[in-house]
SERO-4910 file (N, C-alpha, C, O; in steps of 0.05 Angstrom, whole numbers):
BEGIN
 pado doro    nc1    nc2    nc3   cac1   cac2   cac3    cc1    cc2    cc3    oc1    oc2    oc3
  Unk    A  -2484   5150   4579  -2465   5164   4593  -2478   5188   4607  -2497   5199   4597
  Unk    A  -2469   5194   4628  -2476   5220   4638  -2465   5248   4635  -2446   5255   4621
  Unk    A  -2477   5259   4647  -2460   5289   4638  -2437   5290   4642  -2420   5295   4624
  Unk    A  -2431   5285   4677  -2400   5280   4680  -2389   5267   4662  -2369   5273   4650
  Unk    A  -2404   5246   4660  -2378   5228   4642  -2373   5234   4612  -2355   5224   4598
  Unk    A  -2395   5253   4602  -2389   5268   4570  -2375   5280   4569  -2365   5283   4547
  Unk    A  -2364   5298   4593  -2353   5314   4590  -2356   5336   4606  -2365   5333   4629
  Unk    A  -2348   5362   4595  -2348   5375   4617  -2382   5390   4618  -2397   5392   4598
  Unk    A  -2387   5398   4640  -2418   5408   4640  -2411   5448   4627  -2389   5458   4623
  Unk    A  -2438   5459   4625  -2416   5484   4616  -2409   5506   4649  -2402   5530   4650
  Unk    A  -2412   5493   4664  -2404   5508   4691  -2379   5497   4689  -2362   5514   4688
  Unk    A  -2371   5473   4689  -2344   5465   4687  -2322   5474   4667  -2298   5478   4667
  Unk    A  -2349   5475   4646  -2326   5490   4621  -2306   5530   4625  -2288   5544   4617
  Unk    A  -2328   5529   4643  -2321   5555   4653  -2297   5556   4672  -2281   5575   4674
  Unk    A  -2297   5532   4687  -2272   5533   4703  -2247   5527   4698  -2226   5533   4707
  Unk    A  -2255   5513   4681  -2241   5503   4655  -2226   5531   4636  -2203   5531   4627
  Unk    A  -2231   5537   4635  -2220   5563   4616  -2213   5583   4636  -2193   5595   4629
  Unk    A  -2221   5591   4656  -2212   5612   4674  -2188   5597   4683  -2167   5609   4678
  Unk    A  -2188   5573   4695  -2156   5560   4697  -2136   5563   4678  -2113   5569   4682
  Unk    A  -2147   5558   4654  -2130   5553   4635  -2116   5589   4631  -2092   5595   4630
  Unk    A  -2136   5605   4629  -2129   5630   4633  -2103   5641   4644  -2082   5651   4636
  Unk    A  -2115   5635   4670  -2101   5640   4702  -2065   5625   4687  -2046   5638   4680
  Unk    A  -2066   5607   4686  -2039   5588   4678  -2031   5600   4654  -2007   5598   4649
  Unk    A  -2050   5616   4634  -2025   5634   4616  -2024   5660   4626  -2012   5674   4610
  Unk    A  -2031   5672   4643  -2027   5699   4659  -2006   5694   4668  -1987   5708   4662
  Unk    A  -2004   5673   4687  -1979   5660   4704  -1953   5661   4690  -1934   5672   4701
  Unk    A  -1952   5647   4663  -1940   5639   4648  -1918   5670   4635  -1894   5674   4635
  Unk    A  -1944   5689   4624  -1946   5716   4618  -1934   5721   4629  -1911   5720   4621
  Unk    A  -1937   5729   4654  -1919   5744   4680  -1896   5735   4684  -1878   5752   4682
  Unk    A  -1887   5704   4691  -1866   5704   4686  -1849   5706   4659  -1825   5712   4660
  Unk    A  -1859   5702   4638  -1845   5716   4615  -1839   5740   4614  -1818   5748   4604
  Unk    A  -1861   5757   4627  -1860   5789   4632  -1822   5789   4648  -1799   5794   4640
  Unk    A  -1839   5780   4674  -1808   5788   4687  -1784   5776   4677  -1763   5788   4683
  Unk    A  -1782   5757   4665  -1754   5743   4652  -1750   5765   4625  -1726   5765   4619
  Unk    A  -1766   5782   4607  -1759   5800   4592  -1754   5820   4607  -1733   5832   4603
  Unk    A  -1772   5828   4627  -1765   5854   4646  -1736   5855   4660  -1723   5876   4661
  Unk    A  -1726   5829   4673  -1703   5820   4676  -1677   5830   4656  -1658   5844   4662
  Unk    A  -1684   5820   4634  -1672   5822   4618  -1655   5849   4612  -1631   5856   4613
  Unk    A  -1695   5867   4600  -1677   5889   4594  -1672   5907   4614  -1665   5930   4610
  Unk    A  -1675   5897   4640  -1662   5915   4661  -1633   5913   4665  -1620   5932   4675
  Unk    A  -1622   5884   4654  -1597   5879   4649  -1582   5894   4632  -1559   5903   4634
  Unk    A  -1604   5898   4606  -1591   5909   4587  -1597   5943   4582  -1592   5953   4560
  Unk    A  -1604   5955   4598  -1605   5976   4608  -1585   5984   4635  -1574   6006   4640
  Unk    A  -1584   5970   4644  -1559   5964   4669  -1538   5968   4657  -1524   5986   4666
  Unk    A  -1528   5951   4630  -1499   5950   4620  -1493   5985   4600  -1475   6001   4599
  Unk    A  -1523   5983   4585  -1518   6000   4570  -1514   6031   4595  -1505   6052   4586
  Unk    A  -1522   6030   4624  -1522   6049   4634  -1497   6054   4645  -1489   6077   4649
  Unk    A  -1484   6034   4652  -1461   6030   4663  -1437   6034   4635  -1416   6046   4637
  Unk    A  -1446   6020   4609  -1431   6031   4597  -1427   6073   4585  -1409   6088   4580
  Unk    A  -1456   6075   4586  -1448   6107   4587  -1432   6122   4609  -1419   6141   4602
  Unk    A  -1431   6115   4638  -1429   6120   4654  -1399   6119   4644  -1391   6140   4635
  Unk    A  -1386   6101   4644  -1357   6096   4634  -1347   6102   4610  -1324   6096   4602
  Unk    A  -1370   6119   4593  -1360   6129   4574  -1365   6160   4584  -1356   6176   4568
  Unk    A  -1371   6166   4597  -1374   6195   4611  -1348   6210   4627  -1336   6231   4624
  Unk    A  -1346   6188   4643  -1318   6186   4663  -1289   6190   4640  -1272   6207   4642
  Unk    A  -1292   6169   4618  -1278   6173   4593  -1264   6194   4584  -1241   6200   4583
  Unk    A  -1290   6205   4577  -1285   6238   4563  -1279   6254   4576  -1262   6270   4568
  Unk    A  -1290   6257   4600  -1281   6275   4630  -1257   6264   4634  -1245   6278   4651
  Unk    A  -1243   6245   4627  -1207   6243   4636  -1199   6256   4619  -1182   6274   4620
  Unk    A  -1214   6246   4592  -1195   6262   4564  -1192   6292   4560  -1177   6304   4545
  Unk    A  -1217   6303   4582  -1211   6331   4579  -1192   6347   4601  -1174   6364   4600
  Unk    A  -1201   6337   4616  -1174   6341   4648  -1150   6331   4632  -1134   6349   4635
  Unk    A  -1139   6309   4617  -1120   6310   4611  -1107   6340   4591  -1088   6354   4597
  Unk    A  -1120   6343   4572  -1117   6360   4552  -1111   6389   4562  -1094   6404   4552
  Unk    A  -1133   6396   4588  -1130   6414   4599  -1110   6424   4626  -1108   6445   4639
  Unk    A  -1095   6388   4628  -1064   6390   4644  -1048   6395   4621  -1028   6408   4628
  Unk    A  -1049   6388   4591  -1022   6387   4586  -1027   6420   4575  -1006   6430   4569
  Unk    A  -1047   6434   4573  -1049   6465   4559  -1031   6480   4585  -1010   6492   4584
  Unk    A  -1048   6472   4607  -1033   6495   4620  -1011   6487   4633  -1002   6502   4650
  Unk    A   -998   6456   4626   -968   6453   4631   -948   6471   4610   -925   6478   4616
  Unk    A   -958   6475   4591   -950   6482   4569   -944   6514   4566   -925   6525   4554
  Unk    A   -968   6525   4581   -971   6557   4592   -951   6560   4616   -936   6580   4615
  Unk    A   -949   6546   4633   -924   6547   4656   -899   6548   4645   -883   6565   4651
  Unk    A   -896   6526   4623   -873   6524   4619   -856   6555   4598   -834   6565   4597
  Unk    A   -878   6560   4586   -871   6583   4565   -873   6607   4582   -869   6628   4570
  Unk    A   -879   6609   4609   -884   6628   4624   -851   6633   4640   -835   6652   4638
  Unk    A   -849   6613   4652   -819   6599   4655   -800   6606   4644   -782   6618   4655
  Unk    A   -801   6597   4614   -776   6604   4597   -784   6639   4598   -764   6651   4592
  Unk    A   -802   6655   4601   -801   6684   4589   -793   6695   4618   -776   6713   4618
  Unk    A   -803   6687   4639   -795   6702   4659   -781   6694   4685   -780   6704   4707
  Unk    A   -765   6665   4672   -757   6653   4703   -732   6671   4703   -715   6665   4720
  Unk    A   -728   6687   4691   -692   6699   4693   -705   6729   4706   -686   6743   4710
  Unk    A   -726   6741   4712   -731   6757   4718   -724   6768   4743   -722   6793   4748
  Unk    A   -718   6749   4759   -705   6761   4787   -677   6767   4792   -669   6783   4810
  Unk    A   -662   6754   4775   -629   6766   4763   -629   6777   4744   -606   6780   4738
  Unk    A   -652   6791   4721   -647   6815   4709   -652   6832   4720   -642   6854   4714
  Unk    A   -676   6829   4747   -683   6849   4751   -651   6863   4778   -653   6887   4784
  Unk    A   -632   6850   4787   -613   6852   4800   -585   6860   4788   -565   6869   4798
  Unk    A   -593   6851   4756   -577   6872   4739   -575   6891   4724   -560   6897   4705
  Unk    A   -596   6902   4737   -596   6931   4727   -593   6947   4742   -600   6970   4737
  Unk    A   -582   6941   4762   -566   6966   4792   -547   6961   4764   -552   6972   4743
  Unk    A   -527   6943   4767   -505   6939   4745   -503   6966   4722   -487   6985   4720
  Unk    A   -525   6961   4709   -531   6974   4687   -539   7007   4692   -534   7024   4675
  Unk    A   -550   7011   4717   -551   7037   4730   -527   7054   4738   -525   7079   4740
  Unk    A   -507   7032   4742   -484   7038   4748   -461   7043   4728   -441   7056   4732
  Unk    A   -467   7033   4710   -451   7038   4681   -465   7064   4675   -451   7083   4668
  Unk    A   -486   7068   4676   -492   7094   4665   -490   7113   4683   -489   7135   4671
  Unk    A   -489   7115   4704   -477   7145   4719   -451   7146   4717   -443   7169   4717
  Unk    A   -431   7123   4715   -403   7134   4712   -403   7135   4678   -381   7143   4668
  Unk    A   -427   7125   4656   -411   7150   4637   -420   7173   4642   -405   7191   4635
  Unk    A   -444   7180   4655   -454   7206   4649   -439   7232   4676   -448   7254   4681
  Unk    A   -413   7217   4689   -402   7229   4701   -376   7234   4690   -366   7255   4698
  Unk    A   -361   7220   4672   -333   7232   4661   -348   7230   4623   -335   7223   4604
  Unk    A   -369   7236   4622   -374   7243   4587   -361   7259   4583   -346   7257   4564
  Unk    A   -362   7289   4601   -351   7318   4589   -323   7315   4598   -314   7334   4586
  Unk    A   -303   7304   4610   -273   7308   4621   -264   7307   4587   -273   7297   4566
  Unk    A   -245   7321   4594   -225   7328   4569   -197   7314   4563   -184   7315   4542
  Unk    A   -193   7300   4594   -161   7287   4592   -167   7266   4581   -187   7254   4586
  Unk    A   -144   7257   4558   -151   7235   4534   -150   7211   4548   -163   7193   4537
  Unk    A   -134   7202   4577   -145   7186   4588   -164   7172   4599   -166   7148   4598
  Unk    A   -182   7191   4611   -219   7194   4613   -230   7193   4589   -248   7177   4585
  Unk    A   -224   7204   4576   -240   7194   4539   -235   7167   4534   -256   7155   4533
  Unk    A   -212   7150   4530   -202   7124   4534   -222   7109   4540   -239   7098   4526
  Unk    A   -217   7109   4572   -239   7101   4597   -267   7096   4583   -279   7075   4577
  Unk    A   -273   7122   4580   -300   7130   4573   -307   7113   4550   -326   7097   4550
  Unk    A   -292   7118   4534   -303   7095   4511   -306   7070   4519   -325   7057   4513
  Unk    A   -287   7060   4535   -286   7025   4535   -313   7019   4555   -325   6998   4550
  Unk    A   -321   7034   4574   -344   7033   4590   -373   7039   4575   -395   7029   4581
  Unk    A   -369   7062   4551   -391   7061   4534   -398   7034   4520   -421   7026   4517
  Unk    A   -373   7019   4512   -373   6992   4492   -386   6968   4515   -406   6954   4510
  Unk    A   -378   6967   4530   -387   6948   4553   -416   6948   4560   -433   6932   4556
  Unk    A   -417   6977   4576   -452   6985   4577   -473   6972   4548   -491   6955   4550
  Unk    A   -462   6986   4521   -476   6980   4506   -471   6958   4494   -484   6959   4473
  Unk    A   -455   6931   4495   -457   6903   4498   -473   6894   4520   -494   6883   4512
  Unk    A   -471   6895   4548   -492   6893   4566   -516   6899   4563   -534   6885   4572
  Unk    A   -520   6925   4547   -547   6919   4545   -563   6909   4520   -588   6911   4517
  Unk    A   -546   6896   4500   -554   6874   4486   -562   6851   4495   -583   6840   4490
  Unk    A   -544   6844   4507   -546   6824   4519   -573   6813   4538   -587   6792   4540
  Unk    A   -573   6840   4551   -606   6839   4563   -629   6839   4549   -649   6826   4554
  Unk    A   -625   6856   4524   -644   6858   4503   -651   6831   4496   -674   6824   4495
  Unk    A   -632   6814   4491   -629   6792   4464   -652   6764   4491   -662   6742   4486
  Unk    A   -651   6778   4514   -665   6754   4536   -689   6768   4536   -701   6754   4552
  Unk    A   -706   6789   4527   -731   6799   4527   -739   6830   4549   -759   6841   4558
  Unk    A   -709   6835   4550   -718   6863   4566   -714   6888   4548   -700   6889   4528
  Unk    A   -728   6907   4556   -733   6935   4540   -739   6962   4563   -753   6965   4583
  Unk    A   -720   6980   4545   -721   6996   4565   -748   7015   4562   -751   7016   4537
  Unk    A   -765   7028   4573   -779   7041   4571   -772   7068   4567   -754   7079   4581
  Unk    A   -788   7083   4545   -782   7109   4541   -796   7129   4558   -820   7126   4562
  Unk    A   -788   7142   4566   -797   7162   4584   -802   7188   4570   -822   7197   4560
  Unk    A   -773   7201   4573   -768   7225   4568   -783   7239   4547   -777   7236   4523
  Unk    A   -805   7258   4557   -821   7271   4528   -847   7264   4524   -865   7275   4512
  Unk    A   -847   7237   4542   -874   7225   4531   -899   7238   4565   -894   7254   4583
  Unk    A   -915   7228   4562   -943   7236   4572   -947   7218   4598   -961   7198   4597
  Unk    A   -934   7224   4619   -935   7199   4648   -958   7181   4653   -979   7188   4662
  Unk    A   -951   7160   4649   -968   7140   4644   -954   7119   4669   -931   7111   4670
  Unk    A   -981   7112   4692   -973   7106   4721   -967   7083   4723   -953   7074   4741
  Unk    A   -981   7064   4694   -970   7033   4688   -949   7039   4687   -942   7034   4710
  Unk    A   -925   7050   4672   -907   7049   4667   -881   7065   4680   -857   7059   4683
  Unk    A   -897   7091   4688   -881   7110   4710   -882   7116   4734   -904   7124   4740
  Unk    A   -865   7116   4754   -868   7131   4781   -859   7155   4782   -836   7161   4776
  Unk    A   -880   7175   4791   -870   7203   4792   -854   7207   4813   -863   7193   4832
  Unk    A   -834   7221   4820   -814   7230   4851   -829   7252   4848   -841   7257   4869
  Unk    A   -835   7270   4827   -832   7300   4836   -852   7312   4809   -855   7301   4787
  Unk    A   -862   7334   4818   -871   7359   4794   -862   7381   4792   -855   7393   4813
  Unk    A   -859   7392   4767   -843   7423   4766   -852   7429   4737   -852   7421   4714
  Unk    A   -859   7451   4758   -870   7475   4724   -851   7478   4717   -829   7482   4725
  Unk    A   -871   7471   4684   -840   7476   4663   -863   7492   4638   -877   7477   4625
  Unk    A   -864   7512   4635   -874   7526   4610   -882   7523   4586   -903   7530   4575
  Unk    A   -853   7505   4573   -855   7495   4542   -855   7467   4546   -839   7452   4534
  Unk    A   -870   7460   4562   -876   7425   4569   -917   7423   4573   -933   7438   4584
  Unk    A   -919   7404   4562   -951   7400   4566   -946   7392   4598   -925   7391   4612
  Unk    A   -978   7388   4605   -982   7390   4630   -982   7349   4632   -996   7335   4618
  Unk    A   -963   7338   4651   -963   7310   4651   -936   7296   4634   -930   7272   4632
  Unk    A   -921   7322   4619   -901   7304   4601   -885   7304   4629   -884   7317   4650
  Unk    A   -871   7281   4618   -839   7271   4634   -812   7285   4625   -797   7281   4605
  Unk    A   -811   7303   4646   -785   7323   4637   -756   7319   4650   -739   7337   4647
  Unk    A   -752   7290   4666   -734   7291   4675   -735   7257   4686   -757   7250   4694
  Unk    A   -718   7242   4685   -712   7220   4688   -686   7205   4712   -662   7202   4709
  Unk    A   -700   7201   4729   -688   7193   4757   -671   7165   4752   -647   7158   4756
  Unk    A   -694   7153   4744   -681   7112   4736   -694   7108   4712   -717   7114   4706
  Unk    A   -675   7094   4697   -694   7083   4672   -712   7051   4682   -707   7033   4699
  Unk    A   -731   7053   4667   -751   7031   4675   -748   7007   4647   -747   7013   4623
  Unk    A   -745   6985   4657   -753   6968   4636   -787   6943   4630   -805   6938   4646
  Unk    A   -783   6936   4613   -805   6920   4608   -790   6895   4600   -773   6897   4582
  Unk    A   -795   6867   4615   -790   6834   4606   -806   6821   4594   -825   6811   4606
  Unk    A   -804   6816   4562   -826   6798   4554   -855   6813   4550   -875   6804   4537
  Unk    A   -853   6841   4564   -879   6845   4561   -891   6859   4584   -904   6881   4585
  Unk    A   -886   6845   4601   -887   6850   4632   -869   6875   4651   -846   6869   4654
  Unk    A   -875   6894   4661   -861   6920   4681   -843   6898   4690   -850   6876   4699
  Unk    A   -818   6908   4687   -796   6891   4708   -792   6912   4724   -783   6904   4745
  Unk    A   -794   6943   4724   -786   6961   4735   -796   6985   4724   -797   6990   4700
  Unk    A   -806   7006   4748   -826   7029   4730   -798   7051   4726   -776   7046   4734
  Unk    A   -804   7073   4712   -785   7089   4710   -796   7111   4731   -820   7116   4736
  Unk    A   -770   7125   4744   -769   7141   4759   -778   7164   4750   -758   7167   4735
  Unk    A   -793   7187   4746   -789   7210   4737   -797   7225   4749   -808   7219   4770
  Unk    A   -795   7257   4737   -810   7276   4745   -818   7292   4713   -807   7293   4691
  Unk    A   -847   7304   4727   -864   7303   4707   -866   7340   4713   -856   7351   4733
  Unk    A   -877   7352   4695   -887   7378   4694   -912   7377   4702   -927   7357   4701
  Unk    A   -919   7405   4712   -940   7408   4724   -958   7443   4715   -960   7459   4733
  Unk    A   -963   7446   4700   -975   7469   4692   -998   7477   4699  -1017   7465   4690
  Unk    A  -1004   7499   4717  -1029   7514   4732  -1047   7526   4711  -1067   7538   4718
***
């Protein structure tokens, strides 16, 4: 037999194995890319599934944080939606108090009568305002405070600190918490 025909020569054997090589590189590679495939799939889903678990939690918090501050409107609502007709009844209430503080001193038992049944009314009315969250602010005596007071006027007064409230124009109230109305005053002013 000859060489060829023994087999392979070792130059052949060489080509021989570099083919054979080459055909599992080939082989390699495409196994490469059919796993690379793969977990690009499965990095694809798992990315898409975070993605949609992201979006998730970002609804669940926009929701939570519609229903908080639906919840703040609404309690805001109930404390102060009456605020623009209490604040329209207290001319009312202004008005009950200058006509008592205009027949208090009359002496005819008729005006005393009067006087009482308008004291009982006033001071039911202003329960009534009370019992919905209004309060009248104290003034008189205390130390003018601009959150709470408007000054009209100053006048030395001697046996008054300098800034007390010595005289009271309109009473002021507070809703819930909130100035519905400052009080009118005048304040002392000491040099």
């Amino acid at each position: 037999m000859s060489e060829q025909e023994q087999g392979e020569t070792p130059e052949n054997v060489e080509e021989v194995v570099t083919a054979k090589e080459e055909a599992q590189v080939e082989d390699n590679g495409a196994e490469d890319e059919q796993v690379s495939a793969e977990s690009s799939e499965g990095s694809g889903e798992k990315k898409e599934e975070e993605d949609f678990k992201a979006k998730f939690f970002y609804l669940a918090a926009e929701m939570d944080n519609m229903k908080k501050r639906f919840e703040r409107e609404k309690d805001n609502l109930l404390k102060y939606g009456n605020e623009k007709v209490l604040g329209h009844l207290l001319e009312v209430v202004d008005n009950l108090d200058r006509t008592v503080d205009a027949i208090s001193g009359d002496e005819d038992e008729k005006v005393k009568n009067i006087y009482s049944g308008i004291e009982m009314v006033r001071k039911q009315f202003l329960d009534v305002l009370k019992n919905n969250g209004l309060e009248k602010i104290e003034a008189l005596g205390k130390i003018f405070d601009p959150n709470l007071h408007e000054a009209l006027a100053q006048q030395p007064a001697e046996d008054k600190e300098d800034q007390e409230v010595i005289q009271i124009f309109q009473h002021g109230y507070i809703l819930n918490g909130r100035l519905l109305r400052a009080a009118k005053v005048v304040i002392a002013k000491n040099d």
